[in-house]
C-alpha positions in Angstrom: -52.8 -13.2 -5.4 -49.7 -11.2 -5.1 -46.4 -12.4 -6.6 -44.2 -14.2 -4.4 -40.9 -12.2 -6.0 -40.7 -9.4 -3.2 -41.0 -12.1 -0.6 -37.8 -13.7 -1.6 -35.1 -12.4 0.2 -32.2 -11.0 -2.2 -29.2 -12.8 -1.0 -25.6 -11.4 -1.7 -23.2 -13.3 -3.8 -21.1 -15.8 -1.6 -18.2 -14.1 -1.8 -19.6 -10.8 -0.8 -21.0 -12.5 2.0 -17.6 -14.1 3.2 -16.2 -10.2 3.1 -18.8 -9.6 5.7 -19.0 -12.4 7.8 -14.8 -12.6 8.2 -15.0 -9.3 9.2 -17.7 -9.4 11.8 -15.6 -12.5 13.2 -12.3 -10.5 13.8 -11.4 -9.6 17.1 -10.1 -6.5 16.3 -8.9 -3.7 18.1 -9.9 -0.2 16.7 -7.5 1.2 14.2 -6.0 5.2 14.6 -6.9 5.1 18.7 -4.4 7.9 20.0 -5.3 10.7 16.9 -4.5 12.1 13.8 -1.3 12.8 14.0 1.0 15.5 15.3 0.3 18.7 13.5 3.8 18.7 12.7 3.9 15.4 11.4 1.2 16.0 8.7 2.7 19.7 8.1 5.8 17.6 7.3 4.3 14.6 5.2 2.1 17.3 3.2 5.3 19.3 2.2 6.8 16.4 1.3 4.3 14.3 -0.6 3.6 17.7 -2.6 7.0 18.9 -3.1 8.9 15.3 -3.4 6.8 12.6 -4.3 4.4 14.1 -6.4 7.9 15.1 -8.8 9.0 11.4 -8.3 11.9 13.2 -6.7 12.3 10.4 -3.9 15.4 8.4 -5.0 17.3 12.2 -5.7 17.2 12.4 -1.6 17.6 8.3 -1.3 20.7 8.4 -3.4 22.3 11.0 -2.0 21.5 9.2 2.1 22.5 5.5 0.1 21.5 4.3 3.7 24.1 1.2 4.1 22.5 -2.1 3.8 23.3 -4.8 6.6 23.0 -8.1 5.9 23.2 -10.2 9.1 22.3 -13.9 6.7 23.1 -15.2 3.0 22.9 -19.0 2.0 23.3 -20.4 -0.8 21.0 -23.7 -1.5 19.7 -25.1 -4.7 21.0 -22.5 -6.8 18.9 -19.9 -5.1 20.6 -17.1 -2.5 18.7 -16.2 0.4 19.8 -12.9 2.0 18.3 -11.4 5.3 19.3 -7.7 6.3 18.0 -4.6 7.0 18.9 -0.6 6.9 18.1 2.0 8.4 14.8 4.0 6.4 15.8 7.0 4.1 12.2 8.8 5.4 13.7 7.8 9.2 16.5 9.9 8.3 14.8 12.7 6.5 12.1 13.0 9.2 13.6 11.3 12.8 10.0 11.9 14.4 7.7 10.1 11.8 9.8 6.7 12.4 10.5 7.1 16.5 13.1 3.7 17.4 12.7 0.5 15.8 10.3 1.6 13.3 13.4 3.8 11.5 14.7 0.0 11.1 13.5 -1.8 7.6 14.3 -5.2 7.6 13.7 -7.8 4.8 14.4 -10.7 3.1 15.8 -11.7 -0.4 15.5 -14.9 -2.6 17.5 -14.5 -5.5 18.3 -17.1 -8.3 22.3 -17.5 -9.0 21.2 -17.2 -12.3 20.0 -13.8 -12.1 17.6 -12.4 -13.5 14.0 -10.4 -12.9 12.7 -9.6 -9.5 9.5 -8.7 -8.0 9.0 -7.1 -4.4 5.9 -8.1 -2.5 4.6 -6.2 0.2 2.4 -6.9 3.1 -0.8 -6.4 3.7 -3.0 -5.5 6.4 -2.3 -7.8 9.4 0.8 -9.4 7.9 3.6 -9.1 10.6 5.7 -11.8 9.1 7.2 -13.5 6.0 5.6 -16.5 6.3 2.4 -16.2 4.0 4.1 -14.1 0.6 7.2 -16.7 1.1 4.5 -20.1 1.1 2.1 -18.2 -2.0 4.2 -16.1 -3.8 8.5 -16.7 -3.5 8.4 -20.2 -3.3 6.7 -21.1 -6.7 8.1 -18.1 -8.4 11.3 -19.5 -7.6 10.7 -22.4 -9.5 10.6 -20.3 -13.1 13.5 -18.1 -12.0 11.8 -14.9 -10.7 13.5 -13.4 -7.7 11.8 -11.4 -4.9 12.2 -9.6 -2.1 9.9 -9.4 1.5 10.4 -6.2 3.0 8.3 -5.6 6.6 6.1 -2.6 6.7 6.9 0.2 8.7 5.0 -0.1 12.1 4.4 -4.2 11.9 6.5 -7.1 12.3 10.3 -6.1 14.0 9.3 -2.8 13.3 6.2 -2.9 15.6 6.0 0.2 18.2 6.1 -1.7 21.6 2.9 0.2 23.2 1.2 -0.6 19.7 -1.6 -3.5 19.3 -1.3 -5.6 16.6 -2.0 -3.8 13.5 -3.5 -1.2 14.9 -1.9 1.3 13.7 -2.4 4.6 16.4 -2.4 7.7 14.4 -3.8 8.5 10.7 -0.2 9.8 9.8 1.2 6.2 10.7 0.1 5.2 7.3 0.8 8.5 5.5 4.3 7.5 7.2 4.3 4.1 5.6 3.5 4.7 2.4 6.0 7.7 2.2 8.7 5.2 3.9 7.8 2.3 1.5 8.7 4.3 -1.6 11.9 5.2 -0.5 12.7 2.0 0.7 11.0 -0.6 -1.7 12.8 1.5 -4.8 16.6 1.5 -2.5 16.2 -2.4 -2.7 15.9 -2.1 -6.3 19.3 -0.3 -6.5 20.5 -3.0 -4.2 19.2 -6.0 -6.5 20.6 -4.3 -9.9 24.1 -3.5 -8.0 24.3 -7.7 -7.5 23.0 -7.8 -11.8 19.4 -8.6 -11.3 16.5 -6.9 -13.4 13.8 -6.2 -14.9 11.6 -5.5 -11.8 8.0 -5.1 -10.5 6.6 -4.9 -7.1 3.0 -6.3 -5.9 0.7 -6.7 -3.2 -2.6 -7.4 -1.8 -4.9 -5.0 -0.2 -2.7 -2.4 2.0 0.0 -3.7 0.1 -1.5 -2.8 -3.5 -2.0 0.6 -2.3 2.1 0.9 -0.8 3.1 -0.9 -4.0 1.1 1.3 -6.2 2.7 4.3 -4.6 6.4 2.9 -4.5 6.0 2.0 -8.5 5.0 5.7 -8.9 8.2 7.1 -8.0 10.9 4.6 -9.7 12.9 6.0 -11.7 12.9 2.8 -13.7 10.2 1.6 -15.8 9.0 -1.1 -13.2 6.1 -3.5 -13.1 2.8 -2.6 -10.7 0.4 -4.9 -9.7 -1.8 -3.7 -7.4 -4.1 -6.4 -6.0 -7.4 -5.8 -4.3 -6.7 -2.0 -4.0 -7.9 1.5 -5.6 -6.8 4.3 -6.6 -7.3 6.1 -3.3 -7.9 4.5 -0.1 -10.2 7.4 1.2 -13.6 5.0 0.4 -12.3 1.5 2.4 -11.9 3.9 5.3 -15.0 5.4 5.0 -17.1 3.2 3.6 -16.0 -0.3 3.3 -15.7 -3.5 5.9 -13.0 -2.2 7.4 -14.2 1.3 8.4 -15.9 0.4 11.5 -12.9 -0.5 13.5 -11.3 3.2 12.6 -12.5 5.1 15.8 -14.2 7.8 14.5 -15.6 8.7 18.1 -12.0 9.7 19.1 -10.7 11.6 16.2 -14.4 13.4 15.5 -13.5 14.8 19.2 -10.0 15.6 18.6 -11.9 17.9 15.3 -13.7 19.8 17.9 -10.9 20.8 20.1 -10.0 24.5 19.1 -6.3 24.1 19.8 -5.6 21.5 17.9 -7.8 22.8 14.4 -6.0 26.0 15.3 -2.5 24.4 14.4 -4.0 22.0 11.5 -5.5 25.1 9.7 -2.4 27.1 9.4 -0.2 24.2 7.7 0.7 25.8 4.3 -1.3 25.3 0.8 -4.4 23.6 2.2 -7.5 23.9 3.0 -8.6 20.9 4.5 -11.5 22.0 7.7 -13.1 24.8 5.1 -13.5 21.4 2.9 -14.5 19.4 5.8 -17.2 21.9 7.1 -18.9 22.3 3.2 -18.9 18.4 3.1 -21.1 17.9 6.5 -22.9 20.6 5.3 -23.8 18.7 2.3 -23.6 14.8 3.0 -24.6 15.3 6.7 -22.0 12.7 8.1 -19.8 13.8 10.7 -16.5 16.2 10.8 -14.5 12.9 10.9 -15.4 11.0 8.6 -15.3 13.7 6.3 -11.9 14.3 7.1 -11.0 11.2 7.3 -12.0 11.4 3.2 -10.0 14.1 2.3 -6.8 13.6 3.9 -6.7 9.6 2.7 -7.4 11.7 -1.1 -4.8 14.0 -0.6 -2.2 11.5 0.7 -3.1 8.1 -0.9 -4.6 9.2 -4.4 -2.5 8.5 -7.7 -3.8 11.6 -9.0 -1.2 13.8 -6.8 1.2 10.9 -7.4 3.5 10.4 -11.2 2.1 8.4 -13.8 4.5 5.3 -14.0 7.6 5.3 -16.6 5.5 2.4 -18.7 1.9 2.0 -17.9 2.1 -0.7 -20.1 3.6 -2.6 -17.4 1.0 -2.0 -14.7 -1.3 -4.8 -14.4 -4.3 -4.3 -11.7 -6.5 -6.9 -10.2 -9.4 -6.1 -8.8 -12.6 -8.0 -7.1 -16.5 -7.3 -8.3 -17.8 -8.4 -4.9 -15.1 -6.7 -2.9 -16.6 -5.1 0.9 -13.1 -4.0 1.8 -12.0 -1.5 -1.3 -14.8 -0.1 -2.4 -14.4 1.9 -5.8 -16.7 4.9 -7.2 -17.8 7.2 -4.8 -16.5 9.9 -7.4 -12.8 8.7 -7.4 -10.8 8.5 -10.5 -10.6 4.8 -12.4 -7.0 3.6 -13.1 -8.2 3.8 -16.8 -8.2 7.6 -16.4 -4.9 8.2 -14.4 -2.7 5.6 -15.8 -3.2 5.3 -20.0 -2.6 1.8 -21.4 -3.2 0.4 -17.7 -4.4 -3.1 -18.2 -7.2 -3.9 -15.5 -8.4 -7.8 -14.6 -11.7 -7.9 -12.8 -12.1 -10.9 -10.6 -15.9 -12.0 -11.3 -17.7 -13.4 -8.4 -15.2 -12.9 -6.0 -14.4 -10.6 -2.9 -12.1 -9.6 -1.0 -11.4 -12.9 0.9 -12.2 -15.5 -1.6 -9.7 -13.9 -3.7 -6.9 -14.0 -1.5 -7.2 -17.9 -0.6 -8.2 -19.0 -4.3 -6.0 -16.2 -6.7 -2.5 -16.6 -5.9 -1.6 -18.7 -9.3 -3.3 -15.7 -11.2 -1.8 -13.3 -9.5 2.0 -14.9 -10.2 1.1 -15.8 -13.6 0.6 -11.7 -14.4 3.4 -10.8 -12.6 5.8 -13.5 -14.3 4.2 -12.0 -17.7 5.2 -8.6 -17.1 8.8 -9.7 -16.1 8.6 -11.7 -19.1 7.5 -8.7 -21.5 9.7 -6.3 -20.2 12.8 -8.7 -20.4 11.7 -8.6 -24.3 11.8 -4.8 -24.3 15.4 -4.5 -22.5 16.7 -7.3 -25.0 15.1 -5.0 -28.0 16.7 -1.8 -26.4 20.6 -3.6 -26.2 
């Protein structure tokens, strides 16, 4: 008789399941619908992420701008300060056409303790137009044991939403190039603005997109800062390739936009690259298509932390990441944090995925991030 084994079906752990199952019930729009971006555009961003943010130069050109901030609210309730404002982005200044009207505008929101003290920034993640969700898990109960924070609205969501835009869909590839570039210069001005009213220490979180924009914001401080990157990677080239979410991109358009001869003409004579010669010995090799190869190497060359500063204090980064995640997948030959940030510390989330982790984690992830404040209170006491 054979065994009965092979006839069992191998199931997938719950919470890889739920990854899979919440994303075949989105109704989603495809994500990157109108191209890759402007050839300009990514000459632009790939001068300046190799020139600028690679040197953790960033705050030299936000310092000098010191964009003005506005702040249209403050109250003043059970010894907590709530402030609402916004200012005009240092990368809208830099760069006008990577940040066309209302975008250029970064709003946020503080919650600050009259009794000072440390502060984190949380960012959003993917689909997170509002405040609503990082004020009910995260501000609210991190209030209660005196940490600060700050909501700041990604570039392209929220008020800052292009009007012929779709929901989160962001439209071209360089949109999030545009973000993450925007989000450093921004997320580390707001720091400035926090210490000029005497708060500190820092550290700046969030989950999924969010890890990876917090990630690259911590990179370029020139403070030592806590990062906690939750539910992200070191690059995001294999979630758009490979993971749950990479079926909405819309490969279709942008593998056509590849094959157009005047448009590869003006991508292939952007400086210090050599991005379709890459693309072309990929396919060769892996047999995929021309997009999604380049799809691979531009999110490497733009979103990895290997072309990105090690942090001031890698002692202070703190990563969480999922076993069973479907969204950010890791491997695929990419760098570990272990090996780009030394004395990293790195919390795997057994049995969990992407989704679970989100609705069941928040006390975990608010516990690290008070410990870090905590610790690196201890160091500035040791320093004075």
């Amino acid at each position: 008789m054979a065994p009965l084994t092979p006839l069992i079906p191998i199931l997938p752990s719950v919470a890889r399941h739920v990854d899979l199952k919440f994303r075949s019930a989105l109704i989603l729009s495809q994500l990157f619908t109108k191209s890759w971006g402007h050839p300009d555009v990514i000459k632009q961003m790939a001068k300046y992420r190799r020139e600028v943010m690679s040197k953790r130069l960033v705050m030299d050109y936000v310092k000098e701008l010191n964009p003005q901030i506005d702040l249209v609210k403050k109250v003043s309730k059970n010894g907590v300060t709530s402030y609402e404002g916004f200012f005009t982005s240092p990368h809208a200044v830099l760069f006008p056409d990577h940040m066309p009207g209302k975008v250029a505008r970064a709003h946020f929101r503080a919650y600050l303790p009259d009794t000072h003290g440390p502060v984190c920034i949380h960012l959003a993640g993917t689909g997170d137009h509002s405040y609503f969700r990082r004020q009910y898990f995260l501000v609210d109960e991190m209030l209660k044991d005196g940490v600060g924070s700050i909501l700041i609205q990604n570039p392209f969501y929220g008020d800052r939403k292009p009007p012929n835009q779709f929901r989160s869909s962001l439209q071209n590839v360089t949109d999030l190039f545009v973000m993450g570039a925007a989000l450093i210069a921004e997320c580390n001005h707001l720091f400035n603005w926090a210490e000029s009213l005497g708060y500190g220490p820092f550290a700046i979180s969030g989950v999924s997109m969010g890890g990876f924009m917090a990630q690259l914001a911590g990179t370029n401080s020139q403070r030592p800062v806590g990062i906690v990157p939750i539910l992200a990677w070191t690059t995001a080239s294999p979630s758009y390739t490979e993971g749950a979410i990479s079926p909405a991109v819309n490969y279709p358009l942008l593998q056509k936009q590849l094959e157009d001869a005047h448009y590869t003409d003006k991508i292939r004579k952007i400086p210090d690259q050599n991005w379709l010669d890459r693309m072309h010995e990929m396919t060769a090799k892996n047999g995929e298509t021309e997009a999604r190869n380049m799809m691979r190497i531009l999110m490497d060359d733009f979103t990895s932390l290997e072309f990105y500063p090690t942090p001031l204090d890698t002692s202070l980064c703190h990563v969480f990441l999922a076993d069973q995640d479907q969204y950010v997948l890791r491997g695929q030959g990419t760098p570990t944090y272990e090996q780009l940030w030394p004395n990293v510390t790195v919390e795997m989330m057994s049995g969990q995925g992407h989704v679970t982790s989100y609705f069941l984690k928040h006390n975990l992830w608010r516990k690290r991030i008070m410990e870090l404040l905590k610790r690196q209170q201890q160091k500035d006491q040791k320093k004075n």
